[in-house]
N, CA, C and O of each residue as an XYZ file, in Angstrom:
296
protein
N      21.873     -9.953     33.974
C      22.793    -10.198     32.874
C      22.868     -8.937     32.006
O      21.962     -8.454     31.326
N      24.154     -8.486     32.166
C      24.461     -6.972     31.110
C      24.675     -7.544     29.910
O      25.300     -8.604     29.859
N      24.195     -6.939     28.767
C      24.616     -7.165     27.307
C      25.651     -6.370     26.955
O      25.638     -5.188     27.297
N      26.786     -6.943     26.160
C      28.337     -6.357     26.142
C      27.491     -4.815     24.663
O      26.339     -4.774     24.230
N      28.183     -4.256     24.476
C      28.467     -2.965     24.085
C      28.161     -3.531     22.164
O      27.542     -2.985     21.250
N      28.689     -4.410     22.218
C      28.670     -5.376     20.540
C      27.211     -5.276     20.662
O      26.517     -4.453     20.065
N      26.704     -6.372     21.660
C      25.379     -6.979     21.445
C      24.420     -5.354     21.421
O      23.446     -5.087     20.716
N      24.876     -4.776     22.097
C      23.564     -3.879     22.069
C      23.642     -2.957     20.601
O      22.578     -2.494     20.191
N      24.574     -2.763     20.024
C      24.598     -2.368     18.843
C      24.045     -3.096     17.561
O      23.656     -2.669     16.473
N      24.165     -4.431     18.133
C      23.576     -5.483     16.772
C      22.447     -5.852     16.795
O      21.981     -6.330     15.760
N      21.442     -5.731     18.255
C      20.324     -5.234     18.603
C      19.465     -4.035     17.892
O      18.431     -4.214     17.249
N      20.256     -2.475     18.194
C      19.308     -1.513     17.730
C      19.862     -1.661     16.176
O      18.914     -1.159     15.572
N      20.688     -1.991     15.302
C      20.627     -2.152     14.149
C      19.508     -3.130     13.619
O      18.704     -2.879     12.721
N      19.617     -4.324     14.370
C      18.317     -5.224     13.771
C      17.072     -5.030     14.160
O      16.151     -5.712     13.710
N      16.868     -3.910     15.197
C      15.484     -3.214     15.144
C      15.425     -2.343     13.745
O      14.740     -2.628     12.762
N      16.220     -1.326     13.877
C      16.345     -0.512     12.677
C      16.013     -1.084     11.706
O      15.002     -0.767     11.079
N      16.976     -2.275     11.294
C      16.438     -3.327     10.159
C      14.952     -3.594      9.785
O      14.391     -3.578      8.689
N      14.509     -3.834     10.986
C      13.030     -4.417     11.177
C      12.169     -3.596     10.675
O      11.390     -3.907      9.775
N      12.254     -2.124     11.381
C      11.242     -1.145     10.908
C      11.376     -0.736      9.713
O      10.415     -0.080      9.310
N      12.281     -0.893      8.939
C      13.099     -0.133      7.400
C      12.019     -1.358      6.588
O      11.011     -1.070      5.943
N      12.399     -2.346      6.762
C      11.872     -3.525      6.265
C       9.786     -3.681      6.091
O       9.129     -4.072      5.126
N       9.296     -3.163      7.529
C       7.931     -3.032      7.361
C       7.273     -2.334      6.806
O       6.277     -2.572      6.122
N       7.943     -1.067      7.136
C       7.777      0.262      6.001
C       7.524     -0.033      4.753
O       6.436      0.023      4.180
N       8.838     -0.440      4.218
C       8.802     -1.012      2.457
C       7.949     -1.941      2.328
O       7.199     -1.811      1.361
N       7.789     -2.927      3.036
C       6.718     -3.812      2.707
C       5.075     -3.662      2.717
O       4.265     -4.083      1.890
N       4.928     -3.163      3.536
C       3.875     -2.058      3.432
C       3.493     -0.753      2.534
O       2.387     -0.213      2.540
N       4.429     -0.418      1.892
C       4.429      0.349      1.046
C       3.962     -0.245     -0.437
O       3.165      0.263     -1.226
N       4.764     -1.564     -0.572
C       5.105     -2.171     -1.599
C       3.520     -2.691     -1.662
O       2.925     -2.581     -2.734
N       2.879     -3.231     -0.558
C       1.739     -4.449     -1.070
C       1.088     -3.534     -1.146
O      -0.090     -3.883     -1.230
N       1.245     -2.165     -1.171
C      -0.394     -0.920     -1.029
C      -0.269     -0.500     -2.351
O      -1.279     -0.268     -3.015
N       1.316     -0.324     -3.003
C       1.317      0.040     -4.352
C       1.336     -1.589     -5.658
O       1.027     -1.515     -6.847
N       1.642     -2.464     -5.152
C       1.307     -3.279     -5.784
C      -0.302     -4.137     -6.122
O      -0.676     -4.968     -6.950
N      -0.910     -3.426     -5.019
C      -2.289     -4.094     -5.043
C      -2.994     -3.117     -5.727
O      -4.084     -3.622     -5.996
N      -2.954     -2.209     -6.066
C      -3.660     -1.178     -7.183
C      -3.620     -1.229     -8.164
O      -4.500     -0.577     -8.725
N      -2.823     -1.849     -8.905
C      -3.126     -2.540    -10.394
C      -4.409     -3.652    -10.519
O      -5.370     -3.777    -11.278
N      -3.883     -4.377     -9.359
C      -4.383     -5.621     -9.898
C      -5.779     -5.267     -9.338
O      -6.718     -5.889     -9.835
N      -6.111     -4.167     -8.174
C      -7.284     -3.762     -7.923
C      -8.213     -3.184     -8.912
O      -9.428     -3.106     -9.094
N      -6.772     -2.700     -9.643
C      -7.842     -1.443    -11.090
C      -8.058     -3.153    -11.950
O      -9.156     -3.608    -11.630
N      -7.650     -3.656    -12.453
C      -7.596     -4.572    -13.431
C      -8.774     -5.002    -13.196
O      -9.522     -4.610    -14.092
N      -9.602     -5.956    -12.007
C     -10.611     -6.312    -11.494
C     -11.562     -5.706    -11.704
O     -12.516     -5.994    -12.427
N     -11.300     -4.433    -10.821
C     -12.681     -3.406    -11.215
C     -13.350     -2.991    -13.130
O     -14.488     -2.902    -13.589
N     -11.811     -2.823    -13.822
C     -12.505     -2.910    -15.107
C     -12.990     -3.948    -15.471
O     -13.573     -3.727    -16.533
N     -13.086     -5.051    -15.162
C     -13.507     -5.978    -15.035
C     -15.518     -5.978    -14.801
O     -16.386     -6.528    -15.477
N     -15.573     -5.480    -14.092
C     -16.707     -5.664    -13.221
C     -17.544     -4.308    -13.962
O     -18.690     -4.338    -14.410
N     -16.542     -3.057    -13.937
C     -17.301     -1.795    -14.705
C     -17.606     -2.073    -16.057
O     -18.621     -1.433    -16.332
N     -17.225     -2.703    -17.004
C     -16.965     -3.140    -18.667
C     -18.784     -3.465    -18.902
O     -19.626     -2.988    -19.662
N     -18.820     -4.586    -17.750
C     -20.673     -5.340    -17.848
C     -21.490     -4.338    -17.534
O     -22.633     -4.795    -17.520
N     -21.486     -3.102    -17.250
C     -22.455     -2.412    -16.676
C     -23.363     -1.531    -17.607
O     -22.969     -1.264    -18.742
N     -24.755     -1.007    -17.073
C     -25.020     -0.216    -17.898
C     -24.358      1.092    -17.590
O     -23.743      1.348    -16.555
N     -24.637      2.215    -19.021
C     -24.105      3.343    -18.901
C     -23.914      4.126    -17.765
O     -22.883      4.695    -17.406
N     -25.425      4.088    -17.033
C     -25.699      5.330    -15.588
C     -24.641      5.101    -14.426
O     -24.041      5.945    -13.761
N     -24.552      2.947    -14.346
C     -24.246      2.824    -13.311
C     -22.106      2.843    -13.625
O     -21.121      3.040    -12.914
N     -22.336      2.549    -14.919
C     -20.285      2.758    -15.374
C     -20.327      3.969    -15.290
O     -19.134      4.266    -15.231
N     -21.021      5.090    -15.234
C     -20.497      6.456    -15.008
C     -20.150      6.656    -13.190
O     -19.099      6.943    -12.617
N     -21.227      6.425    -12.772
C     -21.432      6.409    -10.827
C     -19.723      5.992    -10.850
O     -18.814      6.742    -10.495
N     -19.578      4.568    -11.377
C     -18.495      3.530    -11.102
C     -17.013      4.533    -10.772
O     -16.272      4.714     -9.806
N     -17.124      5.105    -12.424
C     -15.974      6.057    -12.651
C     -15.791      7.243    -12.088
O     -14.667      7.705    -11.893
N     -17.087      7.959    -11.716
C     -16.835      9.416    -10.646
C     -16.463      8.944     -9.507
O     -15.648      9.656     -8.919
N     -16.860      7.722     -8.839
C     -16.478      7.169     -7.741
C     -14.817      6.520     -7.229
O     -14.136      6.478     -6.205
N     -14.754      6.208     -8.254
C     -12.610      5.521     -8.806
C     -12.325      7.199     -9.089
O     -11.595      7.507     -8.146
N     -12.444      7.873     -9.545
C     -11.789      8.887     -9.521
C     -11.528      9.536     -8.646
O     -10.403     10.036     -8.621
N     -12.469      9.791     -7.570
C     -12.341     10.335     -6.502
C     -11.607      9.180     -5.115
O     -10.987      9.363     -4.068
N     -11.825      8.685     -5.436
C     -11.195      7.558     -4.608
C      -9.630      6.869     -4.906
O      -9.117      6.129     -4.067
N      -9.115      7.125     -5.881
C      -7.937      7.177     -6.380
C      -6.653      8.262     -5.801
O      -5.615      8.053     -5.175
N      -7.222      9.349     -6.286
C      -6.080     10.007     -5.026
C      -6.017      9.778     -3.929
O      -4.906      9.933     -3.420
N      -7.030      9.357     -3.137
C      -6.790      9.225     -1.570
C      -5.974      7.804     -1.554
O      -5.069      7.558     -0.757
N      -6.329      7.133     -2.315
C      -5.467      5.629     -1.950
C      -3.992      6.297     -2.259
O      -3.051      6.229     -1.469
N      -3.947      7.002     -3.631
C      -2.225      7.482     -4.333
C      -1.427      8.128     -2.641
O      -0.315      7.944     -2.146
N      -2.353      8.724     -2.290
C      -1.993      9.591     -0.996
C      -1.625      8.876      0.173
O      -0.726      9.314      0.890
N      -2.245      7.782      0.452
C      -2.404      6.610      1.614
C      -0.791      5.939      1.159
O       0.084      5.887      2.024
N      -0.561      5.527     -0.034
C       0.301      4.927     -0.200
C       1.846      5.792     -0.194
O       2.864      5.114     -0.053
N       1.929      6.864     -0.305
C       3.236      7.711     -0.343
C       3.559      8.427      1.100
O       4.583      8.870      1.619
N       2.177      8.322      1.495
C       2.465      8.524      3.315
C       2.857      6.982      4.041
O       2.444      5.823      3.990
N       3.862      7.724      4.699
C       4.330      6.129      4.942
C       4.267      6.377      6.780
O       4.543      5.448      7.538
């Protein structure tokens, strides 16, 4: 069974669709989950003593660009 010339065009468009679509969504839940990731963590850093809220914060700092980076590479 040949697919007419229509169908195969409305095919690689709704692939196209598909991948445009995972991309962004994937993009979206990596930049949307970093708020609510930071929000938590201050959360958890706020109770601590001094030595270990400092560790906390050299550690989020350095670990922050690589996520900023993870998320704009798509």
């Amino acid at each position: 069974m040949h697919l007419k010339d229509s169908d195969q065009d409305a095919s690689i468009i709704l692939l196209l669709l598909t991948m445009i679509f995972r991309k962004l969504w994937s993009f979206a839940s990596r930049v949307f989950v970093l708020p609510i990731h930071f929000f938590f963590y201050l959360l958890t850093v706020i109770k601590q003593p001094f030595p270990l809220l400092l560790l906390n914060i050299m550690s989020f700092s350095y670990a922050l660009p690589v996520y900023i980076r993870s998320c704009l590479h798509f």
